[in-house]
C-alpha positions in Angstrom: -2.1 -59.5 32.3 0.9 -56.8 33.6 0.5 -53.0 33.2 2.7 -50.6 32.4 1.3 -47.0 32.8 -1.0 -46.8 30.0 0.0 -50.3 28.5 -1.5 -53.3 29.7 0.4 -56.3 28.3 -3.0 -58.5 27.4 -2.7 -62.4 27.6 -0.5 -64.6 25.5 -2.1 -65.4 22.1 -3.7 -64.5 19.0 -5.6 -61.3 17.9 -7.3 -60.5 15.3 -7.8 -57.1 14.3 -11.7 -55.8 13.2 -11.7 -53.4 10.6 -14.6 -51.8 10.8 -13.6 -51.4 14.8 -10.2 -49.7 13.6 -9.3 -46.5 12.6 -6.4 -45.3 10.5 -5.7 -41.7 9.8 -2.9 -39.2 9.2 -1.9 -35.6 8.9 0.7 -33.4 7.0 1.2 -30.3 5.2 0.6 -29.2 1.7 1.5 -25.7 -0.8 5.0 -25.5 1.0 3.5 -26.3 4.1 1.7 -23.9 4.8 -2.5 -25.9 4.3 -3.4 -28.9 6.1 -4.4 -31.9 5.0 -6.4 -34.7 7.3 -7.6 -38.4 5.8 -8.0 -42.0 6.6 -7.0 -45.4 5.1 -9.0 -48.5 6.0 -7.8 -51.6 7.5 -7.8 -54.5 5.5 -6.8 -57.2 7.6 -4.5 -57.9 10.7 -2.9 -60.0 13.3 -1.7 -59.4 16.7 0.3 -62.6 18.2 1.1 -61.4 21.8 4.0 -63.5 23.2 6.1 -64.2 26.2 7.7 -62.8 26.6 6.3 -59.4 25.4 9.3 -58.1 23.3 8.8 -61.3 20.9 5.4 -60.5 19.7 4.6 -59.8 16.3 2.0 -57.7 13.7 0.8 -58.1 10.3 -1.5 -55.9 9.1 -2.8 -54.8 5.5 -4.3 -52.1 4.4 -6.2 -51.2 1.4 -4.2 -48.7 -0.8 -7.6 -47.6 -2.5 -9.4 -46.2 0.6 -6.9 -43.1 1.3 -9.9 -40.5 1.6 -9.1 -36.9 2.2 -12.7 -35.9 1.3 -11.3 -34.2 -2.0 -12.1 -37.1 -4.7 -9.6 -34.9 -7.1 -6.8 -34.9 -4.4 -7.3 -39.0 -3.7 -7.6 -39.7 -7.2 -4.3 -38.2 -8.0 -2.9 -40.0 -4.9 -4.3 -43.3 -5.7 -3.2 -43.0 -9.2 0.3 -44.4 -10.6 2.2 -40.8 -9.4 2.0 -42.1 -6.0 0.5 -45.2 -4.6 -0.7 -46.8 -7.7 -3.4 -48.8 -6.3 -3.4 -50.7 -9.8 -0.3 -52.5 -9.2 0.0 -52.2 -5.8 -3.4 -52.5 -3.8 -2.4 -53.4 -0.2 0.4 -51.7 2.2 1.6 -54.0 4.5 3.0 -53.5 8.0 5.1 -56.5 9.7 6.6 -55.7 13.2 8.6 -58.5 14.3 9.4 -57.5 18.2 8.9 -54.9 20.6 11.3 -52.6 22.2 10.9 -51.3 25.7 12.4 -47.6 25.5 10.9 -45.5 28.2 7.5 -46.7 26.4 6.9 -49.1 23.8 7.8 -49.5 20.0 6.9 -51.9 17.2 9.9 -52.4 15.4 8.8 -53.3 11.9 8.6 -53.0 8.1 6.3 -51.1 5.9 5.7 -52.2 2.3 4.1 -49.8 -0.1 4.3 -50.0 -4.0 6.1 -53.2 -3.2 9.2 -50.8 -1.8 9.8 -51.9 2.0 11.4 -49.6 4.5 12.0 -50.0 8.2 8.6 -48.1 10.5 8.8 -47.8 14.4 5.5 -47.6 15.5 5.4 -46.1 19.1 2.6 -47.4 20.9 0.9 -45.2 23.0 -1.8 -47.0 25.1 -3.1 -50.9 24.9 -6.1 -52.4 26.9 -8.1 -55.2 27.5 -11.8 -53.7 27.8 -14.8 -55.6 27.2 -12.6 -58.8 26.0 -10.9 -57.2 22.9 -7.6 -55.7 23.0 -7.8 -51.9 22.3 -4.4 -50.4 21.0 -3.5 -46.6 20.1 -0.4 -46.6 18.4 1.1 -43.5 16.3 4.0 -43.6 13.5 5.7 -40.8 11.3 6.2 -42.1 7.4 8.8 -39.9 5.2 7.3 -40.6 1.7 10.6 -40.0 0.4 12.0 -43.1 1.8 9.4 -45.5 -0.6 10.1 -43.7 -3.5 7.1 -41.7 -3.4 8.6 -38.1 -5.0 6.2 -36.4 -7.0 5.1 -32.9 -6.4 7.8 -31.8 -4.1 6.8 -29.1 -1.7 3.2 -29.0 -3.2 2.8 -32.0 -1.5 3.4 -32.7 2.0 6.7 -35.5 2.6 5.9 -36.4 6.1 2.9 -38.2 7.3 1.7 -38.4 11.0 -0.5 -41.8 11.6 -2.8 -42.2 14.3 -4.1 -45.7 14.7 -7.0 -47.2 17.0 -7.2 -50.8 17.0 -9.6 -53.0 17.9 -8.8 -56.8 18.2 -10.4 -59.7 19.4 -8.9 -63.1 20.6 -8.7 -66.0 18.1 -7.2 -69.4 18.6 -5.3 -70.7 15.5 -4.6 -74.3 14.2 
């Protein structure tokens, strides 16, 4: 294992992310900006293949469309519906990163699929450790709604997104 500040680059190999030991939740604005708005998706699914060298490693993770939860059912309903994510047709969002760029700190360099639109995402990650024998990750990305498609209710509803993610993974070995 090498460190890096407040990345440790964990063992070569594969990582399987526990959803119910992950946390995915955002920010932005709403009414022109000016009201919060906080919420969370859930994890699906995901895969960490730590390489060597460390720039060649990869992601996939999905997450379930239907779990954004801003703790206003009327609010998720709408954004679940067909105006925006429409769950229905499209119930996962899928990230791929297919590298990692040193840059002062560290970026996923990868795709992000969401009513079956995909866009480039940089995901800057902020701090990864090995504790307890699963690899812990913090990791945080800015989404532009705009760029999937995703238009309605301009200014009422906010266009940027701030993630925060907290991942837990654990080591797997694959046939």
């Amino acid at each position: 294992m090498t460190s890096t500040e407040t990345v440790e680059v964990p063992t070569a190999g594969a990582y399987r992310i526990e959803p119910g030991e992950s946390t995915i939740s955002f920010a932005t604005r709403h009414l022109f900006g000016l009201a919060p708005v906080r919420g969370t998706f859930a994890l699906r699914e995901g895969l960490v293949h730590v390489a060597s060298p460390a720039e060649t490693s990869t992601v996939r993770a999905t997450i379930a469309a239907d779990s954004f939860d801003t703790g206003l059912s009327a609010r998720d309903n709408t954004v679940r519906s067909g105006q925006y994510l429409d769950v229905a047709q499209h119930p996962d969002i899928t990230f791929t990163a297919t590298g990692v760029v040193r840059d002062g700190g560290w970026t996923l360099r990868g795709t992000l699929t969401v009513r079956g639109r995909t866009e480039p995402l940089d995901v800057r990650i902020d701090e990864v450790r090995v504790l307890d024998g699963k690899l812990r990750l913090r990791a945080t990305a800015e989404v532009d709604r705009y760029a999937w498609g995703i238009t309605a209710a301009k200014g009422m509803t906010g266009r940027r997104l701030r993630f925060s993610l907290s991942l837990s993974a654990t080591q797997v070995s694959i046939a």
